[in-house]
C-alpha positions in Angstrom: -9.0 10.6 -13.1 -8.4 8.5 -9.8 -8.2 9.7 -6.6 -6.8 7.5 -3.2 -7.4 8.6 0.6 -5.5 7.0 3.0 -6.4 6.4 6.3 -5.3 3.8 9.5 -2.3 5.3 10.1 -0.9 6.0 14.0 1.3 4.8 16.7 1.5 1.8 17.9 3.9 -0.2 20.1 5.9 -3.0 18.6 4.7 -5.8 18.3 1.4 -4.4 17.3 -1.1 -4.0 14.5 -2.5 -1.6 12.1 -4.8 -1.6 9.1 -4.1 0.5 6.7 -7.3 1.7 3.8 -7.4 3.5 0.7 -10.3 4.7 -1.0 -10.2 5.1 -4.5 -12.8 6.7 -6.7 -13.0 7.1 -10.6 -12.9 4.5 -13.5 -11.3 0.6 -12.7 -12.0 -0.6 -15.9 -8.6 -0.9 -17.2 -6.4 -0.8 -13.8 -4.0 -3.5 -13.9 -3.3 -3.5 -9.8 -2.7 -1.3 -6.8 -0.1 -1.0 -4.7 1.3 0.0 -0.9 4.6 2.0 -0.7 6.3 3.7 1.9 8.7 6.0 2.9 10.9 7.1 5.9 12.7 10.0 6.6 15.8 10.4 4.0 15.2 7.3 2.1 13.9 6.3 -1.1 10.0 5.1 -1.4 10.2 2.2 -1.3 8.1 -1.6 -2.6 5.9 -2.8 0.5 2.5 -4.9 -1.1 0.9 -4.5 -4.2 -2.8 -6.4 -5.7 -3.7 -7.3 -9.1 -7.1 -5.6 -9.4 -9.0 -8.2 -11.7 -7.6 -11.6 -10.5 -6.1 -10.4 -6.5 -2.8 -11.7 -7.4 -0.8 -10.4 -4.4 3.1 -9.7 -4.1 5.1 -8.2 -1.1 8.4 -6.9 0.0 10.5 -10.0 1.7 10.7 -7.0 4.6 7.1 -7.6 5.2 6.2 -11.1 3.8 4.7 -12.7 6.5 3.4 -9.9 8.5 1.6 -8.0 5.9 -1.3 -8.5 4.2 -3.3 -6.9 1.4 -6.4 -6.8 0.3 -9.0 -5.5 -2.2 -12.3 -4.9 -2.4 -13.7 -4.4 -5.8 -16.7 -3.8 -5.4 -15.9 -0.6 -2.7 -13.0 0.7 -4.7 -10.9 -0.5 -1.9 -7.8 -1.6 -0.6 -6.6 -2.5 2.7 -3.7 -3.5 4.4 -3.1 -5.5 7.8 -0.1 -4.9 9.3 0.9 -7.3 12.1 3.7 -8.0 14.5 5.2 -4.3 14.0 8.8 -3.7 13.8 10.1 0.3 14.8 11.3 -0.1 11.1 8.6 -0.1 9.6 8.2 3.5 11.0 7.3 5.8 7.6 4.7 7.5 5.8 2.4 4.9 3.7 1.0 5.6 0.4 -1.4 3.7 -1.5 -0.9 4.3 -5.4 -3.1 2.6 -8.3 -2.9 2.3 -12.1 0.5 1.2 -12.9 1.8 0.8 -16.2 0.3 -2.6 -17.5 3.0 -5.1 -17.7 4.3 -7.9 -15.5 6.2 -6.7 -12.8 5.3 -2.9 -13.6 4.0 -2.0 -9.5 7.0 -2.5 -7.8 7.8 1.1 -9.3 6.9 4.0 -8.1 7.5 5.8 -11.3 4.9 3.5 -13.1 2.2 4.5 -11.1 -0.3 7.3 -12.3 -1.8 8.1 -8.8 -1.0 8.8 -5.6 -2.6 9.1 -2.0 -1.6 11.8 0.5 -0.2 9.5 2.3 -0.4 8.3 6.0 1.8 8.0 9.0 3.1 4.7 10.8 4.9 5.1 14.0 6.0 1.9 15.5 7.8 2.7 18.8 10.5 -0.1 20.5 
């Protein structure tokens, strides 16, 4: 069993900057990546970054490519993400998730994912 706290989350102008962690405890042995998603009010969770856990392959939305940037620490059981030059769109709640299903192309899902933080709030204001 794995379980993720958030935590970075606020109000900043845009422009700005956040960092974003998530701690994660329980087994890593066999998890294929982690990932960042996020949701705002009446839309769909949606992609933002995600990290291969073994190797730190990393892969981003094209919303955030370029601004973002995530990171792991394996030998914390963490992940982090940098988020710079902060648009009022990316105004949501931000989950980090871990243990998606093991095949290429598998965390850009949120149905492949096995667990989920509580998630954590990101106000960017114009």
């Amino acid at each position: 069993q794995v379980q993720l706290v958030e935590s970075g989350g606020g109000w900043v102008q845009a422009g700005g900057s956040l960092r974003l962690s998530c701690a994660a405890s329980g087994p890593t042995f066999s998890r294929y990546a982690m990932g960042w998603f996020r949701q705002a009010p009446g839309k769909e969770r949606e992609f933002v970054a995600a990290i291969t856990w073994s190797a730190g392959i990393t892969d981003y939305a094209a919303s955030v490519k370029g601004r973002f940037t995530i990171s792991r620490d394996t030998a914390k059981n963490t992940m982090s993400l940098q988020m710079n030059s902060l648009k009022p769109e990316d105004t949501a709640v931000y989950y980090c998730a871990s243990d998606p299903k093991f095949y290429s192309g598998s965390y850009y899902y949120p149905v492949n994912y096995d667990y989920w933080g509580q998630g954590t709030q990101v106000t960017v204001s114009s």
